[in-house]
mmCIF file of the C-alpha atoms, coordinates in Angstrom:
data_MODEL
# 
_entry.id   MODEL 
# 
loop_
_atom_site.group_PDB 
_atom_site.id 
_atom_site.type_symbol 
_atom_site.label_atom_id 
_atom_site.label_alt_id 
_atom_site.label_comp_id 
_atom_site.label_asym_id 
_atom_site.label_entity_id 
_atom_site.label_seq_id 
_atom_site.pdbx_PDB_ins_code 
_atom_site.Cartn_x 
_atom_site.Cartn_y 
_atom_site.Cartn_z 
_atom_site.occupancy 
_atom_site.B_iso_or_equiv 
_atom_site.pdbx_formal_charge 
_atom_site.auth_seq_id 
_atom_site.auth_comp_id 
_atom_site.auth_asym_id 
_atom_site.auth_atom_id 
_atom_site.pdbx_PDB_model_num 
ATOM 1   C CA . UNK A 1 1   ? -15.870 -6.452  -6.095  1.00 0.00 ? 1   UNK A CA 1 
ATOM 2   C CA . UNK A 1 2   ? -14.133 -2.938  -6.640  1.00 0.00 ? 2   UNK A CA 1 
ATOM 3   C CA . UNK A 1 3   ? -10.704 -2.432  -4.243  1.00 0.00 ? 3   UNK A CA 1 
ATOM 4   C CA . UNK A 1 4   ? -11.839 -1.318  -0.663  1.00 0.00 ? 4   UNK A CA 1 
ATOM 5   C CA . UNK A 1 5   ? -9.209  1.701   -0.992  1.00 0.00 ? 5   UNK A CA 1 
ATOM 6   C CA . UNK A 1 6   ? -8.815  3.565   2.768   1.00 0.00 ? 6   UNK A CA 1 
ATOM 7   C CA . UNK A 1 7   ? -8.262  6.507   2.818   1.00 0.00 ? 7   UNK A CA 1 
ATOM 8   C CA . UNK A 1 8   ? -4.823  7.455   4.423   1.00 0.00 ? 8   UNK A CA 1 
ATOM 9   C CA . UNK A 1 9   ? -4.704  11.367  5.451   1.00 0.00 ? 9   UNK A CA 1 
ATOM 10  C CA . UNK A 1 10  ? -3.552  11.571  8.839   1.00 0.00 ? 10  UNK A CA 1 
ATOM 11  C CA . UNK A 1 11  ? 0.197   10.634  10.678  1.00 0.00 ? 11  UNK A CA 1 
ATOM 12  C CA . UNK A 1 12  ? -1.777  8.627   13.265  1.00 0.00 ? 12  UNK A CA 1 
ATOM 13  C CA . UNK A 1 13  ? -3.195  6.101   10.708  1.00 0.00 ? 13  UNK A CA 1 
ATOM 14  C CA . UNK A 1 14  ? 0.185   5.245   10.263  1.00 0.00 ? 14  UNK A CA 1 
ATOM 15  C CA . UNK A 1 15  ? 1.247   3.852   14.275  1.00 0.00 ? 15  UNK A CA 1 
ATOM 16  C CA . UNK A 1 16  ? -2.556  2.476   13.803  1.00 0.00 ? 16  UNK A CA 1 
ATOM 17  C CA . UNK A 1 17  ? -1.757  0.369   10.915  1.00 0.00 ? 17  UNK A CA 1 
ATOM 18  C CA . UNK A 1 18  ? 1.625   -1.006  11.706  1.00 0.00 ? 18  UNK A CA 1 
ATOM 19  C CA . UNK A 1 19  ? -0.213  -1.974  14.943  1.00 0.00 ? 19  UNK A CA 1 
ATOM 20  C CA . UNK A 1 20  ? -3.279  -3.514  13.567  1.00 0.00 ? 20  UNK A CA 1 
ATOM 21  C CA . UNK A 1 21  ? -0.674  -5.338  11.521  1.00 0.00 ? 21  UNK A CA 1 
ATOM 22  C CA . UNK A 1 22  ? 0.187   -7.527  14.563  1.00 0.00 ? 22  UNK A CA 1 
ATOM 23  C CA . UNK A 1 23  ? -2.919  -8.918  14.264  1.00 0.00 ? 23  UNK A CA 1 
ATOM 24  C CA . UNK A 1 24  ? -3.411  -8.918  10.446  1.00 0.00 ? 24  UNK A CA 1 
ATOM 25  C CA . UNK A 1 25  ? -1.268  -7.580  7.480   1.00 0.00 ? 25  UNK A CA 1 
ATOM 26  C CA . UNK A 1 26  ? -2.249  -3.884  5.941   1.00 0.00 ? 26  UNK A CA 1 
ATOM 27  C CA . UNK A 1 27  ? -1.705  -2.703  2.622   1.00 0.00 ? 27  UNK A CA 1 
ATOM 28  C CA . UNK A 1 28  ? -0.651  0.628   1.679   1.00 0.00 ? 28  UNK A CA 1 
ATOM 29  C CA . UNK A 1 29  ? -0.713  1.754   -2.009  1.00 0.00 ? 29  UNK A CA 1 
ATOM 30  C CA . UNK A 1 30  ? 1.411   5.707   -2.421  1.00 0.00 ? 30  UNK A CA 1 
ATOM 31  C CA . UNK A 1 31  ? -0.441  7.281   -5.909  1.00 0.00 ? 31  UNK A CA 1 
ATOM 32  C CA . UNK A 1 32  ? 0.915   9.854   -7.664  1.00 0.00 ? 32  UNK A CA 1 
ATOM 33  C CA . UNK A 1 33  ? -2.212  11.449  -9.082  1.00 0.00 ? 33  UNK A CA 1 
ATOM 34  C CA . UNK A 1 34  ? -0.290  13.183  -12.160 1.00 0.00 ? 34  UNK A CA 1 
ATOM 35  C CA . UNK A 1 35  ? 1.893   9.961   -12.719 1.00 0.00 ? 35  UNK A CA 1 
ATOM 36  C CA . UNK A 1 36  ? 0.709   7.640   -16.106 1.00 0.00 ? 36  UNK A CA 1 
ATOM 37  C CA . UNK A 1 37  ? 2.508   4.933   -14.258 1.00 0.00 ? 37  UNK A CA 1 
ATOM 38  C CA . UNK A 1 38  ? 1.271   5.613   -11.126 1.00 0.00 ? 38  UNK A CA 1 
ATOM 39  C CA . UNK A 1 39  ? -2.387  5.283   -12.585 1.00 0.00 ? 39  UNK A CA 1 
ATOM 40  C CA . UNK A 1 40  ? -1.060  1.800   -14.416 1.00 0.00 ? 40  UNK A CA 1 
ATOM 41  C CA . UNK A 1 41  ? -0.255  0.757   -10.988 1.00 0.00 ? 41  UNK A CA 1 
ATOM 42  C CA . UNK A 1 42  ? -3.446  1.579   -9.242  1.00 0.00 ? 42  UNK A CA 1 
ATOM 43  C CA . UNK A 1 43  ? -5.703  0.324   -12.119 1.00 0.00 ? 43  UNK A CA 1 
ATOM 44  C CA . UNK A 1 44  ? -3.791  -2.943  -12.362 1.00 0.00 ? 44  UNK A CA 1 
ATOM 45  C CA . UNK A 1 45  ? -4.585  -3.734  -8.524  1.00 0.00 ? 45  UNK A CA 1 
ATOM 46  C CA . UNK A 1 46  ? -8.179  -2.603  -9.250  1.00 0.00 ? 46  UNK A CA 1 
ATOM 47  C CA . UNK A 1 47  ? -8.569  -4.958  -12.531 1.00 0.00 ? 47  UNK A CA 1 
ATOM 48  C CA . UNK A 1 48  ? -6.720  -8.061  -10.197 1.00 0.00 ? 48  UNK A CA 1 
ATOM 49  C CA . UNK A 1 49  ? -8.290  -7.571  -6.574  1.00 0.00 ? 49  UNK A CA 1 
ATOM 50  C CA . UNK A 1 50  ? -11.467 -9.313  -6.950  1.00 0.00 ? 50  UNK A CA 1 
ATOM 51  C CA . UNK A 1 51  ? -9.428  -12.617 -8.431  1.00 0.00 ? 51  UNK A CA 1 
ATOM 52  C CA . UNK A 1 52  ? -6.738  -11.952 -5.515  1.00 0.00 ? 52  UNK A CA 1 
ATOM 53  C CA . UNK A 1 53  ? -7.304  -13.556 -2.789  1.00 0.00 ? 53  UNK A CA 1 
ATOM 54  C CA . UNK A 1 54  ? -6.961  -10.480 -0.698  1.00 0.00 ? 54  UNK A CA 1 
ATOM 55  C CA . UNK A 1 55  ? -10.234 -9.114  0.243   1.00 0.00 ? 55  UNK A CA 1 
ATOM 56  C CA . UNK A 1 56  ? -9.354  -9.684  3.169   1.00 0.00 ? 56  UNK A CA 1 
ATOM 57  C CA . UNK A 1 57  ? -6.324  -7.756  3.777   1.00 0.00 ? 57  UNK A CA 1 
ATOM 58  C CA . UNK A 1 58  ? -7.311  -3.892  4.603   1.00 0.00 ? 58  UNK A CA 1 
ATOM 59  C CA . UNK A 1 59  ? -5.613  -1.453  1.670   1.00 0.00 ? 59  UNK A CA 1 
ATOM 60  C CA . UNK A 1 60  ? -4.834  2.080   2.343   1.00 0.00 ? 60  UNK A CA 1 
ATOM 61  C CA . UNK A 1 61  ? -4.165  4.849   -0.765  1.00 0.00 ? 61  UNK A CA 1 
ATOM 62  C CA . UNK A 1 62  ? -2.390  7.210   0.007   1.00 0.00 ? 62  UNK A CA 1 
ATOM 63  C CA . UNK A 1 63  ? -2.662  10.444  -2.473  1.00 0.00 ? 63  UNK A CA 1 
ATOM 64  C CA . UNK A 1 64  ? 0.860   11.820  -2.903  1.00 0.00 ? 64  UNK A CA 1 
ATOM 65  C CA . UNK A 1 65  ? 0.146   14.851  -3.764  1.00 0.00 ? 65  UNK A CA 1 
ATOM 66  C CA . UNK A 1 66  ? -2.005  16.274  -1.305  1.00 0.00 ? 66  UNK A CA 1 
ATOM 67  C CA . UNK A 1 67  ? -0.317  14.320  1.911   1.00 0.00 ? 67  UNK A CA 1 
ATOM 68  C CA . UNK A 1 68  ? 3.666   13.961  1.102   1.00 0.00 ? 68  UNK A CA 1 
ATOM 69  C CA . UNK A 1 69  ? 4.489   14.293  4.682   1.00 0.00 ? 69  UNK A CA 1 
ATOM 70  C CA . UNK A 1 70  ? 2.855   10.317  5.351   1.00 0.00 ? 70  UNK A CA 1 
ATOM 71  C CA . UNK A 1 71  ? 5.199   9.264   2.607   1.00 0.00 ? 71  UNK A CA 1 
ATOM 72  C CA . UNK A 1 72  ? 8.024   10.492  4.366   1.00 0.00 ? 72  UNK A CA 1 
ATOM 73  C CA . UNK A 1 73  ? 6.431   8.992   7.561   1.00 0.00 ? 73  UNK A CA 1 
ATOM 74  C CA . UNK A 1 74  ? 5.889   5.882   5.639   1.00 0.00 ? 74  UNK A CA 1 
ATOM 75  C CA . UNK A 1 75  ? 9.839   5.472   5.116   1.00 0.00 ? 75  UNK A CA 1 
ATOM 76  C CA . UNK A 1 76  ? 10.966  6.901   7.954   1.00 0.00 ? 76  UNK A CA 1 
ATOM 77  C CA . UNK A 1 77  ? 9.081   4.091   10.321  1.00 0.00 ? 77  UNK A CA 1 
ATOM 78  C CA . UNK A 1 78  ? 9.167   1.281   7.538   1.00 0.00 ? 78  UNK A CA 1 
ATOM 79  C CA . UNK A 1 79  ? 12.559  1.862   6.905   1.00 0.00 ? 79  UNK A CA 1 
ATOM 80  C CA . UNK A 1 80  ? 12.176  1.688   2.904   1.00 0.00 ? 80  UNK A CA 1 
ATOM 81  C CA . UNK A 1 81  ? 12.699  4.030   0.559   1.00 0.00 ? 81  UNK A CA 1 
ATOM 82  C CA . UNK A 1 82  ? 10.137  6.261   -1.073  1.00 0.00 ? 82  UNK A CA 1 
ATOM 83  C CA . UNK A 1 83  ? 8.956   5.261   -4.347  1.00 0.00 ? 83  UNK A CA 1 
ATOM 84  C CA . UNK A 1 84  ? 5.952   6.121   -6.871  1.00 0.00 ? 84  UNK A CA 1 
ATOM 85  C CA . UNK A 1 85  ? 3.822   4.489   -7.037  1.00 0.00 ? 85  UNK A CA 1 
ATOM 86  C CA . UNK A 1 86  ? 4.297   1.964   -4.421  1.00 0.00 ? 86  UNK A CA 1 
ATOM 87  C CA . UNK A 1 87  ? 2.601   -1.173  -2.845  1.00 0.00 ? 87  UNK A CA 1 
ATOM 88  C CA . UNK A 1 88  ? 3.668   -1.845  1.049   1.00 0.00 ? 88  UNK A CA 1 
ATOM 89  C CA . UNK A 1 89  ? 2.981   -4.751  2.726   1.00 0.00 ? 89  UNK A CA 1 
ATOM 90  C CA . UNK A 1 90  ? 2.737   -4.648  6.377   1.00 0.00 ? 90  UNK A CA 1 
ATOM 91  C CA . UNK A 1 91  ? 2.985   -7.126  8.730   1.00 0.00 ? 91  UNK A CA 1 
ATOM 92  C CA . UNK A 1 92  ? 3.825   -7.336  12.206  1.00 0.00 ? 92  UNK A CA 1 
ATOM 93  C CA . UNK A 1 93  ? 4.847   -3.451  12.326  1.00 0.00 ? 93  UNK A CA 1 
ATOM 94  C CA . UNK A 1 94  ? 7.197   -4.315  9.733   1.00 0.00 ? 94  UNK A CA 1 
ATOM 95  C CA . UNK A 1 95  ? 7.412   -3.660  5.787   1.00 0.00 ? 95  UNK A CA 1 
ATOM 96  C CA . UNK A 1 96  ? 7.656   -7.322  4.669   1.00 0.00 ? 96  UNK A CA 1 
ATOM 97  C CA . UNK A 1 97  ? 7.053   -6.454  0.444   1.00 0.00 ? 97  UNK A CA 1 
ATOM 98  C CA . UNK A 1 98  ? 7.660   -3.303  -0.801  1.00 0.00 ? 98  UNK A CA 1 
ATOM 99  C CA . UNK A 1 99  ? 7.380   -2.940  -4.804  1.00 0.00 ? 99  UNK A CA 1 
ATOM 100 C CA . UNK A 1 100 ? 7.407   0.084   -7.021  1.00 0.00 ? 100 UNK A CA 1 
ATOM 101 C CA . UNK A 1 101 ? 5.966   1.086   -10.612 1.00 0.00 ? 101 UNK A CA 1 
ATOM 102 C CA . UNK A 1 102 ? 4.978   -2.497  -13.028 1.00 0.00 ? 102 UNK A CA 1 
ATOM 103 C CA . UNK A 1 103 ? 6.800   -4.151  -10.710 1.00 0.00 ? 103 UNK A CA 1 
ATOM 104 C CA . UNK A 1 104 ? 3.563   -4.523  -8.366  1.00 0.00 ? 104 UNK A CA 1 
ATOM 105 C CA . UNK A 1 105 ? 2.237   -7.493  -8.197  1.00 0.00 ? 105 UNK A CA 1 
ATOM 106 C CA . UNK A 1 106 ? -0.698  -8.632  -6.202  1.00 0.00 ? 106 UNK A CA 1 
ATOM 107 C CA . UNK A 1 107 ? 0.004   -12.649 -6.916  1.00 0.00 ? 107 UNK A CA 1 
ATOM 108 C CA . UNK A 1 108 ? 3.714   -11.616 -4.888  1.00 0.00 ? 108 UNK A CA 1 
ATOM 109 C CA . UNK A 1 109 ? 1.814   -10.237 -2.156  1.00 0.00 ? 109 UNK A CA 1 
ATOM 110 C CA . UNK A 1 110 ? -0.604  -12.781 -1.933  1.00 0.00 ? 110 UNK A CA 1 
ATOM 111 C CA . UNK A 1 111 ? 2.529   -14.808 -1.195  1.00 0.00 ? 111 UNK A CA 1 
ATOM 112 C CA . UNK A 1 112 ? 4.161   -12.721 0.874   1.00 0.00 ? 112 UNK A CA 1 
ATOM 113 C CA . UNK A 1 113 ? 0.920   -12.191 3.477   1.00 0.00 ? 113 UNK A CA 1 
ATOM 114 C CA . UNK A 1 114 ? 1.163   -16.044 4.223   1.00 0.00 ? 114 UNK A CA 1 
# 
């Protein structure tokens, strides 16, 4: 099973997810499409998410480059600072794991969403 990336490329998706998030946690992975870590990062999550545990937690990737504004949104309403790349967890409306460059980890999400 390949990663179900969403697309996130509009401000709205944003109040969406952290209200959806109520109701089940949401993912949100910031890529830096000119950054060799950044592409460590997402590759890593693409290698682990089938043996995850997971699929069942939605996963939005958010280009950098082309929509910078949502990553200041991102902070600004999650309270964390910006980082690339980045894996958010959100749950509740609120940022619950936040982890940046090889320090992503989708075993410490997988404990974090319980």
């Amino acid at each position: 099973m390949s990663t179900p990336w969403l697309p996130l490329t509009q401000p709205e998706q944003i109040t969406d997810l952290a209200q959806a998030s109520h109701e089940q946690p949401v993912l949100i992975f910031k890529h830096s499409t000119t950054c060799s870590i950044s592409a460590a990062a997402k590759s890593k999550i693409e290698r682990q998410w089938a043996d995850s545990g997971l699929g069942h937690v939605p996963i939005y990737y958010l280009d950098l480059l082309r929509f910078r504004p949502l990553s200041a949104q991102i902070a600004d309403q999650f309270g964390i600072r910006h980082e690339s790349p980045q894996l958010l967890l959100i749950k509740d409306g609120e940022c619950c794991y936040d982890a940046s460059h090889m320090g992503i980890r989708l075993s410490d999400v997988k404990s974090a969403v319980k």
